[in-house]
C-alpha positions as CSV (number, residue, x, y, z in Angstrom):
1,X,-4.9,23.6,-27.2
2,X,-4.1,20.2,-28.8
3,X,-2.8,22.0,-32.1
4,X,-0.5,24.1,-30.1
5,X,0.7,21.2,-27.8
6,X,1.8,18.9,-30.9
7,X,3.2,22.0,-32.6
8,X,5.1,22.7,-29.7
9,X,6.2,19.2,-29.4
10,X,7.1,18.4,-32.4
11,X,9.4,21.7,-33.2
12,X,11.3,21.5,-30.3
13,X,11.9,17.2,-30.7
14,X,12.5,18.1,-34.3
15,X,15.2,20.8,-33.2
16,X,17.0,18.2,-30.8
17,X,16.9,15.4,-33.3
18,X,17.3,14.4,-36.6
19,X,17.8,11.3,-37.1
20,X,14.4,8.9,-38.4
21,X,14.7,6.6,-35.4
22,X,14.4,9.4,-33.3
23,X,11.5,11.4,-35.1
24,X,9.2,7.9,-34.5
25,X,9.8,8.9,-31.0
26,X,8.0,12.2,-31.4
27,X,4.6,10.5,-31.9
28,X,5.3,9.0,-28.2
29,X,5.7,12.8,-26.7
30,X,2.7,13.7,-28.4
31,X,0.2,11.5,-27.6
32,X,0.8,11.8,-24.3
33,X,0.8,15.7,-23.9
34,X,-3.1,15.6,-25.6
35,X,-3.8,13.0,-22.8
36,X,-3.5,15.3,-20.4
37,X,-5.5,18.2,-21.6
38,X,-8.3,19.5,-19.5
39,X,-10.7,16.4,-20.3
40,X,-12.5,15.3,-16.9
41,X,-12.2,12.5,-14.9
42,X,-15.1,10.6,-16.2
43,X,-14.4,10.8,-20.0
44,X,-10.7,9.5,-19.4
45,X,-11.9,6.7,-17.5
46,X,-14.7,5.6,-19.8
47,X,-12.1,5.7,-23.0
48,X,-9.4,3.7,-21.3
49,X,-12.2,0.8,-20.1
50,X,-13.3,0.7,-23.6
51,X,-10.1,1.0,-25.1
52,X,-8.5,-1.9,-22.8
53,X,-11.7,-4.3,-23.0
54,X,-11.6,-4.1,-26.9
55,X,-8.0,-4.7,-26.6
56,X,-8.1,-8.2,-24.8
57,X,-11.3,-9.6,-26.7
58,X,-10.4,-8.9,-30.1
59,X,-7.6,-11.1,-29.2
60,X,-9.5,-13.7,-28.1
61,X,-12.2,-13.9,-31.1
62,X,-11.2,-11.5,-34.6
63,X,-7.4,-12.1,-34.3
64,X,-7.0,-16.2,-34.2
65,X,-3.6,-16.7,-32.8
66,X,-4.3,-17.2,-29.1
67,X,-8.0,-18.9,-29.4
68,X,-6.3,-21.6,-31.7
69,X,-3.3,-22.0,-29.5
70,X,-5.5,-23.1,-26.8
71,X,-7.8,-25.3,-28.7
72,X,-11.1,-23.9,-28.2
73,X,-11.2,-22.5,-31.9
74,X,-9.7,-23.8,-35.4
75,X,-9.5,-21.7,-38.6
76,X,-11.4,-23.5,-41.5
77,X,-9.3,-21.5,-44.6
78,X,-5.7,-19.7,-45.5
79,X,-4.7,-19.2,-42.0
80,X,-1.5,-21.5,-39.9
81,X,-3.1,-20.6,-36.9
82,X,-4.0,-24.3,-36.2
83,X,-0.1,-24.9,-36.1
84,X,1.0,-22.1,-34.0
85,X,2.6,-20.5,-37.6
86,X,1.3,-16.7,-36.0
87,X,3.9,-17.1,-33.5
88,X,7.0,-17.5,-35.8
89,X,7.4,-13.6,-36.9
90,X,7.8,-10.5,-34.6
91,X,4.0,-9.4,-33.3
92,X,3.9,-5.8,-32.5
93,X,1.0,-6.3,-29.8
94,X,3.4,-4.4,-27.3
95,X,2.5,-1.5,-29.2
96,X,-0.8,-1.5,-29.4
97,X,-0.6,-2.4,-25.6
98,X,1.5,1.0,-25.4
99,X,-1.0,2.7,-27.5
100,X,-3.4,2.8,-24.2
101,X,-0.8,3.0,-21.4
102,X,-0.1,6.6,-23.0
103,X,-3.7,7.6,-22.0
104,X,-3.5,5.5,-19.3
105,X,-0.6,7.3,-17.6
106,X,-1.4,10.9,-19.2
107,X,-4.6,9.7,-17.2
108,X,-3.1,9.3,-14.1
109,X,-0.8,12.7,-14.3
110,X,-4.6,14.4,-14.8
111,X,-6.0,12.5,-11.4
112,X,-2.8,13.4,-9.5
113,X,-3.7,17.0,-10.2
114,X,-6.8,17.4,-9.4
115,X,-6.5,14.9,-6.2
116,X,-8.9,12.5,-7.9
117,X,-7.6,9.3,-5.9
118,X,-10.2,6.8,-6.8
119,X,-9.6,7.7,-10.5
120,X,-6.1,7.4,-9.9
121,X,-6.0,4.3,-8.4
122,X,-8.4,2.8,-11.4
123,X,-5.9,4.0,-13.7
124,X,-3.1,2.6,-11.9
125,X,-4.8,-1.0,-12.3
126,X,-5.5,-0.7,-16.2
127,X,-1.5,0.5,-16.3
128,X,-0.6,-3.1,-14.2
129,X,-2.7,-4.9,-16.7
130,X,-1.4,-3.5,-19.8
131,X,2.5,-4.2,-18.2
132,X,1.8,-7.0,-17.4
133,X,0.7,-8.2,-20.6
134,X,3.5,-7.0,-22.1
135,X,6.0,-8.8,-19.4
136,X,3.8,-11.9,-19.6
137,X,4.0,-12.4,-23.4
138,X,7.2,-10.8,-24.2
139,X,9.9,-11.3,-21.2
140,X,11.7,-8.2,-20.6
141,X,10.2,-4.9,-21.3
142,X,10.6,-1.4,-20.6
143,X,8.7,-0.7,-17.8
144,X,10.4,2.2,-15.2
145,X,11.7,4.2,-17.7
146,X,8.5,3.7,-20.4
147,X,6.8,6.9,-21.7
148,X,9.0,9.2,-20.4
149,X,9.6,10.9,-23.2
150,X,8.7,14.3,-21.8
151,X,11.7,13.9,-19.3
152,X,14.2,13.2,-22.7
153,X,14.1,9.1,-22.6
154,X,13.5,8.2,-26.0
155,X,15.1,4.7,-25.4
156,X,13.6,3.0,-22.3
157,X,15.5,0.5,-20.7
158,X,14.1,-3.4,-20.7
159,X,13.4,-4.3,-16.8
160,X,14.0,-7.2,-16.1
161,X,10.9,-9.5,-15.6
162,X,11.1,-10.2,-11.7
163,X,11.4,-6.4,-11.5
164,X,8.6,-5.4,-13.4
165,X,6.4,-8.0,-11.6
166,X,7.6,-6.8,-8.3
167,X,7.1,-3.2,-8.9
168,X,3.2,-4.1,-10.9
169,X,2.1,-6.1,-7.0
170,X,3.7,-2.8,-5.5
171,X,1.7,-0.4,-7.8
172,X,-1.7,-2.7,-7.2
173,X,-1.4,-2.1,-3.6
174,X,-1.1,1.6,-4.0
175,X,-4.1,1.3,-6.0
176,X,-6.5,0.1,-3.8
177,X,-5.2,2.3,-1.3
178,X,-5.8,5.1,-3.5
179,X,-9.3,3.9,-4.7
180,X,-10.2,3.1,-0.8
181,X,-9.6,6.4,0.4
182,X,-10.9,8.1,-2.6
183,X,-13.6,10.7,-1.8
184,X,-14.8,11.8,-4.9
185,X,-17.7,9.6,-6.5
186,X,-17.6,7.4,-10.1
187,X,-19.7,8.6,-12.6
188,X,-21.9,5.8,-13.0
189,X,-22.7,6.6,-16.9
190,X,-19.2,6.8,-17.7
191,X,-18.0,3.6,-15.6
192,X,-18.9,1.3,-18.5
193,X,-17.6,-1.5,-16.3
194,X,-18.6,-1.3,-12.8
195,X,-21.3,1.5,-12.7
196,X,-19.5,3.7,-10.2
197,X,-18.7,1.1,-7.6
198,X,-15.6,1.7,-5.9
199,X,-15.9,-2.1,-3.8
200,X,-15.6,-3.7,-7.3
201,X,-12.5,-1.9,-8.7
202,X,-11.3,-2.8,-5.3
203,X,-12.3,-6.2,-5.8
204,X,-11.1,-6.1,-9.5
205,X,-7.6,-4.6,-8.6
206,X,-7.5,-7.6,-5.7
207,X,-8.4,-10.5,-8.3
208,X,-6.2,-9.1,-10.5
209,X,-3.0,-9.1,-8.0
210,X,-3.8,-13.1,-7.4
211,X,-3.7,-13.4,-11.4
212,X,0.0,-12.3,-11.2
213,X,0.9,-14.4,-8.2
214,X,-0.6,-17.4,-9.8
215,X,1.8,-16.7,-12.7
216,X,5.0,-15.7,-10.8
217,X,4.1,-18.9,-7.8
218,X,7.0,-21.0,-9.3
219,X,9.4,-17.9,-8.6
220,X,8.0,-16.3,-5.8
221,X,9.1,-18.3,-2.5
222,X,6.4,-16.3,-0.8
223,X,3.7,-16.4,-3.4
224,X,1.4,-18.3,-1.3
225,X,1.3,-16.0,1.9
226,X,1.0,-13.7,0.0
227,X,-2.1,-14.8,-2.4
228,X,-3.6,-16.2,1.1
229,X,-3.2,-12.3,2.2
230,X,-5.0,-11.4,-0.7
231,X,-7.8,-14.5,-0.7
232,X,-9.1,-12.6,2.5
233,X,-9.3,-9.2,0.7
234,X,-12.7,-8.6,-1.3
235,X,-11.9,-10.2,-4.7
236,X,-14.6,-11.5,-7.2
237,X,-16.5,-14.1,-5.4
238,X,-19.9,-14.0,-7.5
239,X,-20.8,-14.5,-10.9
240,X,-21.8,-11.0,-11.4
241,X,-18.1,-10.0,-10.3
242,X,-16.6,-9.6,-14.2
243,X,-14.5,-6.9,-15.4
244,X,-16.0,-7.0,-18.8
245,X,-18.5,-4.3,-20.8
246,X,-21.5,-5.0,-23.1
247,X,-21.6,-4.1,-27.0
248,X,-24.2,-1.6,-27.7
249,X,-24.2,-2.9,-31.3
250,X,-24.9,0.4,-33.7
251,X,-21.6,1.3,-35.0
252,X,-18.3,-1.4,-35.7
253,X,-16.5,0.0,-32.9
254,X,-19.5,-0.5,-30.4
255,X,-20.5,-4.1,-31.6
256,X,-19.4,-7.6,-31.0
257,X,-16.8,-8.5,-33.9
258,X,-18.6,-11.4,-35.6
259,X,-21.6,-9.4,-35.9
260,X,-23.1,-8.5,-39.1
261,X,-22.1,-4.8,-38.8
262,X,-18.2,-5.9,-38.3
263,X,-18.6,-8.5,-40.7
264,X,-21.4,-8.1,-43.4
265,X,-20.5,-11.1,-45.1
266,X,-20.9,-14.8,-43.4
267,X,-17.8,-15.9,-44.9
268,X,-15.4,-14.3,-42.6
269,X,-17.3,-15.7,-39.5
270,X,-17.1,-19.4,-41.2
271,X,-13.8,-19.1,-40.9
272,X,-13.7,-19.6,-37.3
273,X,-14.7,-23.0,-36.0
274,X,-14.9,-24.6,-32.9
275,X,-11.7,-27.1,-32.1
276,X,-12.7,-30.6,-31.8
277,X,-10.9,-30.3,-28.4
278,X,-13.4,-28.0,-27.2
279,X,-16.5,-29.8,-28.7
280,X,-15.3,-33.4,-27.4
281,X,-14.7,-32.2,-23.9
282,X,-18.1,-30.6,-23.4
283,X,-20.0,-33.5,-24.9
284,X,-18.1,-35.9,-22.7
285,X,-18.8,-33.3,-19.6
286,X,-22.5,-33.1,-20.5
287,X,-21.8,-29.0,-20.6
288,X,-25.0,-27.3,-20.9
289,X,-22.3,-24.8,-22.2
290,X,-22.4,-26.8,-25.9
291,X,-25.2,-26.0,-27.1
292,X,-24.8,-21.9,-26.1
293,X,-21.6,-22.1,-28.0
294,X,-21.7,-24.3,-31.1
295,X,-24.3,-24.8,-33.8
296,X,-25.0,-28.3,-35.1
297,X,-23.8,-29.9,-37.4
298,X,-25.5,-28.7,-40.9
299,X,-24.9,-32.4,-42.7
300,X,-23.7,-34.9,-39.9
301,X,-22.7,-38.3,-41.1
302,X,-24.4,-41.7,-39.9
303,X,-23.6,-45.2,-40.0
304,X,-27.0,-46.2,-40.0
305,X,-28.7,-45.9,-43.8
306,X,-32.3,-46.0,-42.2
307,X,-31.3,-42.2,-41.0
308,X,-30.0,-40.7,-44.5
309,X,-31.5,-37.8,-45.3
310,X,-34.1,-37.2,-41.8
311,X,-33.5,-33.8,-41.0
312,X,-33.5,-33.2,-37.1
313,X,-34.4,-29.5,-35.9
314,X,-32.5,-28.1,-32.6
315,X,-33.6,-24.6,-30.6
316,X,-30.5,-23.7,-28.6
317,X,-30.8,-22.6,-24.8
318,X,-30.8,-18.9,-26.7
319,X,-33.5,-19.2,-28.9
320,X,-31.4,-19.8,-32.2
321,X,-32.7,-22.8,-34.2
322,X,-30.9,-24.9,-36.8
323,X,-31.9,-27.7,-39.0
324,X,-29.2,-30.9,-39.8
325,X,-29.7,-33.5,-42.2
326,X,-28.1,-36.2,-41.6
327,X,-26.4,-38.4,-44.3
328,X,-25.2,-41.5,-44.8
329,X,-21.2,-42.6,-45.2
330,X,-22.0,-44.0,-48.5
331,X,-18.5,-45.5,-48.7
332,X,-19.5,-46.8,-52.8
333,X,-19.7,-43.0,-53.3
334,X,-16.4,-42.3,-54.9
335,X,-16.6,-38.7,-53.6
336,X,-17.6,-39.4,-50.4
337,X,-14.7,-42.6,-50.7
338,X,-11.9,-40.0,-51.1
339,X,-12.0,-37.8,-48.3
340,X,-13.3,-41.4,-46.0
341,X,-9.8,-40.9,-44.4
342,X,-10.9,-37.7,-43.0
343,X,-13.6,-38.8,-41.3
344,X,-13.4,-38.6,-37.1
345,X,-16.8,-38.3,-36.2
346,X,-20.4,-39.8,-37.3
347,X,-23.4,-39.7,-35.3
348,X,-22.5,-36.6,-34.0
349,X,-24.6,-33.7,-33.5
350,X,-22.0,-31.5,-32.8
351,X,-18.3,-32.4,-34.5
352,X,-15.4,-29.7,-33.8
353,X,-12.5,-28.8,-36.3
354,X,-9.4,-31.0,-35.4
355,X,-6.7,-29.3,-33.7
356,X,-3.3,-28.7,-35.9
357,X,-4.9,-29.8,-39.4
358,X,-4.3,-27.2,-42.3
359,X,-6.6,-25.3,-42.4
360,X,-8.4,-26.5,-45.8
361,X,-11.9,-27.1,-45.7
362,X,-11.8,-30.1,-47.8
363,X,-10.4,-31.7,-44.7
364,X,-12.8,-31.3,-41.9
365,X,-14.6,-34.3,-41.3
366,X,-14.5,-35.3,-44.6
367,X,-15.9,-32.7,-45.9
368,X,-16.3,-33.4,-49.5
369,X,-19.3,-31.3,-51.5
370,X,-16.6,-28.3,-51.4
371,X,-18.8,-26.8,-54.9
372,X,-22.1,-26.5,-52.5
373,X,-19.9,-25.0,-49.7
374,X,-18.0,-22.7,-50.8
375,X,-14.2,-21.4,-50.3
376,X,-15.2,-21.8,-46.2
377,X,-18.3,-23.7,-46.3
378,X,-18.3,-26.7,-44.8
379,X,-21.2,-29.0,-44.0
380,X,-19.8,-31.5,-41.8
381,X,-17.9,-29.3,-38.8
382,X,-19.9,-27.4,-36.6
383,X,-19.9,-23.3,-36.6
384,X,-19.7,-21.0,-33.5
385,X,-23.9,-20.8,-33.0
386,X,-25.4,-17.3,-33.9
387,X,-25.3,-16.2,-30.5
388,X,-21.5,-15.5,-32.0
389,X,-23.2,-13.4,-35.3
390,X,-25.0,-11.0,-33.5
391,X,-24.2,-7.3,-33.0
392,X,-25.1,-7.6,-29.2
393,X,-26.0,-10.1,-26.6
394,X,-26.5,-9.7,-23.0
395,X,-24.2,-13.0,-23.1
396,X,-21.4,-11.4,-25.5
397,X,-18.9,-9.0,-23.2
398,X,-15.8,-7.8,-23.9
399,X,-13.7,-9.8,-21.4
400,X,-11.2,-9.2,-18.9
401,X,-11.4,-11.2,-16.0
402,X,-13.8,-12.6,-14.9
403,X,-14.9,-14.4,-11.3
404,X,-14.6,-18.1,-11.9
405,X,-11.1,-17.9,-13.1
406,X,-10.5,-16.1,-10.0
407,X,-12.3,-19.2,-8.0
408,X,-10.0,-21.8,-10.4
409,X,-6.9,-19.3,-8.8
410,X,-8.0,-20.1,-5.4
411,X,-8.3,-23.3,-6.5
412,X,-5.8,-24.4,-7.4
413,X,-3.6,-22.9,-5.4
414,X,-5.7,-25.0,-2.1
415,X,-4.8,-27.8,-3.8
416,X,-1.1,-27.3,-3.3
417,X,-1.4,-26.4,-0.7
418,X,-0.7,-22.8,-0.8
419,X,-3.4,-21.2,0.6
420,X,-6.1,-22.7,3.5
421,X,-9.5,-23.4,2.2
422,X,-11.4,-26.1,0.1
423,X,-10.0,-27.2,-3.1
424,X,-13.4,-28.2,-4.1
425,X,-15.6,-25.3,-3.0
426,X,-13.2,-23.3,-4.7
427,X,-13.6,-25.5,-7.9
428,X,-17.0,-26.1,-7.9
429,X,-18.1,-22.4,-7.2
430,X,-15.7,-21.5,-10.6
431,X,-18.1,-23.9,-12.5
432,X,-21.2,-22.5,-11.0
433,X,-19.9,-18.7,-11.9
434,X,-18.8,-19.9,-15.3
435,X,-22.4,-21.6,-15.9
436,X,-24.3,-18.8,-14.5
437,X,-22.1,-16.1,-16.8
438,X,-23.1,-18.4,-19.7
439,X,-27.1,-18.2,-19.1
440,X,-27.2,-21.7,-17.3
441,X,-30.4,-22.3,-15.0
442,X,-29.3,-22.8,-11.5
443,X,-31.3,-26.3,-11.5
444,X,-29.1,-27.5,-14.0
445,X,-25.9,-26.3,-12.6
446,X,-26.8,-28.3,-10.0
447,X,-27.7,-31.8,-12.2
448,X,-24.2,-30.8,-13.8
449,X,-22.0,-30.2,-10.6
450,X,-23.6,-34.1,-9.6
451,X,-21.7,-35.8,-12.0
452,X,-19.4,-38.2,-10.9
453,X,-17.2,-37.1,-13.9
454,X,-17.2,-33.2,-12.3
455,X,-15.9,-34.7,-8.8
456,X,-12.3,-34.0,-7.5
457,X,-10.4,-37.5,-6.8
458,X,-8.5,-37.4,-3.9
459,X,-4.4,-37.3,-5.3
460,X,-3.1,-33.7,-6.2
461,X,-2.4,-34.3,-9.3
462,X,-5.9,-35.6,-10.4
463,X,-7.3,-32.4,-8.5
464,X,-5.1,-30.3,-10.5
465,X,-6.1,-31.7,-13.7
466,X,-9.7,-31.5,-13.5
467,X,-9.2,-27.8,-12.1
468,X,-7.6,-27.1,-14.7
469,X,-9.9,-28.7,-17.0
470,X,-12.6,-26.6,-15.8
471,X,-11.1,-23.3,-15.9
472,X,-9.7,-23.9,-19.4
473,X,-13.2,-24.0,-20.2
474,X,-14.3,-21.6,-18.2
475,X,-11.2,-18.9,-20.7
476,X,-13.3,-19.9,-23.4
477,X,-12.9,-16.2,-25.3
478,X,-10.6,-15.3,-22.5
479,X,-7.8,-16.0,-24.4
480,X,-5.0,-14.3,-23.1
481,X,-5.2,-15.8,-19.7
482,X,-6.3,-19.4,-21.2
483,X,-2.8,-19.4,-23.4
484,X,-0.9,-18.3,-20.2
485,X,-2.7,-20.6,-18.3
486,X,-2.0,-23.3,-20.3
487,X,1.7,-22.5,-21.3
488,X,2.2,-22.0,-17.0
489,X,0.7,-25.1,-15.6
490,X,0.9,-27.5,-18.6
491,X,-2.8,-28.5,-17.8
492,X,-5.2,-29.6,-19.7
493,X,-2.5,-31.6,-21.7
494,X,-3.7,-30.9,-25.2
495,X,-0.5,-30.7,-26.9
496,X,0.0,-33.8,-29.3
497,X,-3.5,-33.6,-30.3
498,X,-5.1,-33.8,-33.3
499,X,-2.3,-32.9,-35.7
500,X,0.1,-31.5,-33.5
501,X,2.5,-34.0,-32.9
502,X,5.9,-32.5,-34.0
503,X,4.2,-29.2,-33.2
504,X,6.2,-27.9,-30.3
505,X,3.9,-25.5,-28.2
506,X,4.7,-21.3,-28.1
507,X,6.3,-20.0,-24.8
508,X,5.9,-16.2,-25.8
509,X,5.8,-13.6,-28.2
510,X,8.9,-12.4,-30.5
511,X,9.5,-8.6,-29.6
512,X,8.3,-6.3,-32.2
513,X,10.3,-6.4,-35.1
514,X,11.2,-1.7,-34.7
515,X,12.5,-2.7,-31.4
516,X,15.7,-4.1,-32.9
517,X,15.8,-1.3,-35.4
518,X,15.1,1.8,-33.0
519,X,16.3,0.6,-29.1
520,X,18.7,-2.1,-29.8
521,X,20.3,-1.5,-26.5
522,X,17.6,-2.6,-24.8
523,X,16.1,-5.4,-27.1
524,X,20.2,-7.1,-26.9
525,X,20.1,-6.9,-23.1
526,X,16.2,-8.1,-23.3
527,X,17.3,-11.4,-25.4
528,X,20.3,-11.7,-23.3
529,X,17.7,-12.8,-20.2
530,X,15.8,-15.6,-22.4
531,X,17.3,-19.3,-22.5
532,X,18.4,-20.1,-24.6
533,X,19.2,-16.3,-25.8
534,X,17.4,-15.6,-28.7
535,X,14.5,-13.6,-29.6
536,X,11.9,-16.5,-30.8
537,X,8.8,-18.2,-29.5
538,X,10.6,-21.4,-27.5
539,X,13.0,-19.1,-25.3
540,X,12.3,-19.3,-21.8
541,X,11.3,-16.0,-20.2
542,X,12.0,-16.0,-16.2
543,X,8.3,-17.1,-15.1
544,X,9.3,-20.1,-17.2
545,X,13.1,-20.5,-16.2
């Protein structure tokens, strides 16, 4: 049946059109006639959770753009992620984006038949997160008149961004609707995310609608009634309330991507390391959440000679031991003399990668015995710890959302007042989620959350801050939302540091360099919304106008 549909497909495209832009089109026409052949329900469903989960975390840990942007990671060789340099050409992530809204929706035509409402309205949600990505990071995209193809629009129109995000609330309401008064039941084997219950994709498709009115607030005079609408809908409240999936680990495309499967040699792992940013604010915080995420320091340097050379052996909260020697900052030592300049942190345990240097190894901390370590070793900057290296984890998910940023929404949005509620219940039950999602011991939540440096102060500003403080870490490998987050609000204010300086931050993505080529219509009137009015990374979409 699939042979005949493509062949079908492609001879009577092929007779209407001849020209190259238009046969790239045909691949559109096909992909979503096999999408809705007689597969069931279930099958659909567990291919566009995996497909979609995939999507968001490999963005948030293999490909480096975002994680750098935000500061929780820093590349350590040949890569200008540190300075924002991924954001300078066209990124065809609208694509890949599209790749899955063409199941998505051939999903939804196959639910529609056979009156599968629940199904239908879980679809509907993956298609307002997908759009919305694309709106979020692009500006203008084509939204009503996308994969149409079948009804002989090859060229979709660009919406305009208020548009889209009007009609994506719209379609999230007639989601839940549709999942509520669903009758048929979720195959729990094939729900890789939820396990067949229909409260959390109501819950999921509810959190998810507060995401988008958190990022449209500054343009949406009634964004507040209508998150406080939403806060008294069932949204994720507890820390088992994630729309993420677990790795089984056997083959690549089932295991976490730093693994050794995905990546047999270290080397490509040691590229990543954690961004002094990150490291510095959980040391200050006393974040149990420092030692699950970064490894020690292999060589650390001291200012005390007594300690050169003791070696000091950690066990992390996860089991994963590591040994550090620590050694002295021999300043006589005419190797150790010429990178002295380099050198931020001694008497550290854990030292992060500085945020905006180039990303040479040489220049991490000093780093200096670049024949022992290698093209990316380097002994005085802390790695990601092995939890990061394994093939699976029950702490390693591929991410979505999860139920303490939706706590920092509510949060945040009580401290200005928009919705009723506690400010600081709010907050503080984000950090307890975030803690607990991470392995945490309740007892030392609790030690944690007593800190006078984790209270609120009483001015709106200083509440916003530290909310904001918390959630960023809370995105840690979330890091779609953390650079939204982040680009929105303003908060933390990381942007001059480290190396930055002169660095001026990203506002969104440059559209896909075949949109200019194959629907220039659209892409002109697209750049014609942004200010100024050109297609780069510092124009101003609407959310931002």
């Amino acid at each position: 049946m699939k042979s005949f549909f493509k062949i079908v497909a492609m001879v009577l495209l092929a007779g209407v059109f001849s020209c190259s832009d238009d046969e790239l089109r045909i691949t559109d026409t096909v992909q979503q006639l096999d999408a809705v052949e007689s597969v069931n329900d279930p099958y659909l469903l567990a291919s566009v959770i995996k497909q979609t989960s995939l999507f968001y975390q490999n963005m948030s840990f293999d490909n480096r753009r975002l994680p750098s942007a935000v500061q929780h990671m820093q590349s350590n060789y040949q890569s200008g992620d540190n300075f924002y340099s991924g954001f300078k050409s066209p990124i065809d992530d609208m694509y890949a984006a599209m790749n899955i809204l063409k199941l998505v929706d051939g999903s939804i035509g196959l639910a529609d038949k056979r009156a599968s409402k629940a199904h239908k309205g879980i679809f509907i949600t993956f298609r307002v997160l997908l759009f919305s990505f694309m709106t979020d990071f692009y500006g203008d995209v084509y939204y009503s008149e996308a994969l149409k193809a079948r009804e002989g629009i090859l060229y979709p129109k660009y919406d305009k961004q208020q548009t889209t995000y009007n009609g994506l609330l719209k379609e999230l309401d007639d989601a839940t609707a549709l999942i509520t008064s669903g009758t048929e039941p979720i195959d729990k084997s094939y729900d890789l995310m939820f396990g067949g219950d229909k409260t959390k994709w109501i819950k999921f498709a509810n959190s998810l609608k507060l995401r988008l009115l958190l990022h449209a607030s500054a343009k949406m005079p009634d964004a507040g009634a209508k998150m406080a609408a939403v806060a008294s809908l069932p949204i994720f409240t507890e820390a088992t309330d994630n729309a993420s999936i677990s790795y089984v680990g056997v083959t690549a495309d089932n295991s976490w991507k730093g693994g050794t499967i995905n990546w047999g040699s270290v080397d490509e792992f040691n590229k990543r390391r954690p961004c002094k940013t990150l490291v510095d604010k959980l040391t200050d915080l006393n974040d149990p959440r420092l030692a699950i995420w970064v490894a020690p320091v292999e060589n650390p340097w001291t200012t005390d000679k007594t300690k050169n050379g003791v070696s000091v052996t950690t066990t992390d909260p996860n089991g994963f031991t590591y040994t550090s020697k620590w050694e002295y900052l021999d300043r006589t030592n005419k190797d150790i003399a010429a990178q002295a300049s380099n050198i931020t942190d001694t008497d550290k345990l854990y030292t992060g990668f500085i945020a905006g240097m180039l990303s040479d190894w040489k220049n991490g901390n000093g780093h200096y015995n670049t024949a022992a370590g290698g093209v990316v070793g380097n002994f005085k900057v802390s790695q990601f710890s092995q939890l990061f290296r394994q093939n699976k984890h029950n702490l390693l998910k591929a991410q979505i959302m999860n139920s303490d940023e939706v706590q920092f929404i509510l949060a945040e949005a009580a401290a200005k007042g928009l919705i009723t509620g506690s400010a600081d219940a709010y907050y503080r039950k984000g950090i307890t989620n975030s803690l607990l999602r991470w392995g945490v011991k309740q007892a030392d939540i609790d030690t944690y959350l007593k800190q006078g440096s984790i209270a609120l102060p009483a001015d709106k500003a200083g509440q916003l801050a530290k909310i904001a403080d918390q959630k960023w870490l809370s995105l840690f490998l979330v890091s779609s939302e953390a650079y939204l987050d982040l680009r929105r609000s303003g908060l933390p204010n990381i942007f001059n540091n480290g190396r930055l300086s002169g660095f001026p931050f990203p506002l969104r993505y440059r559209y896909p360099g075949n949109e200019l080529g194959q629907n220039k219509t659209a892409y002109d009137l697209g750049v014609g919304s942004l200010t100024p009015a050109v297609d780069d990374q510092f124009s101003k979409i609407w959310l931002l106008q």
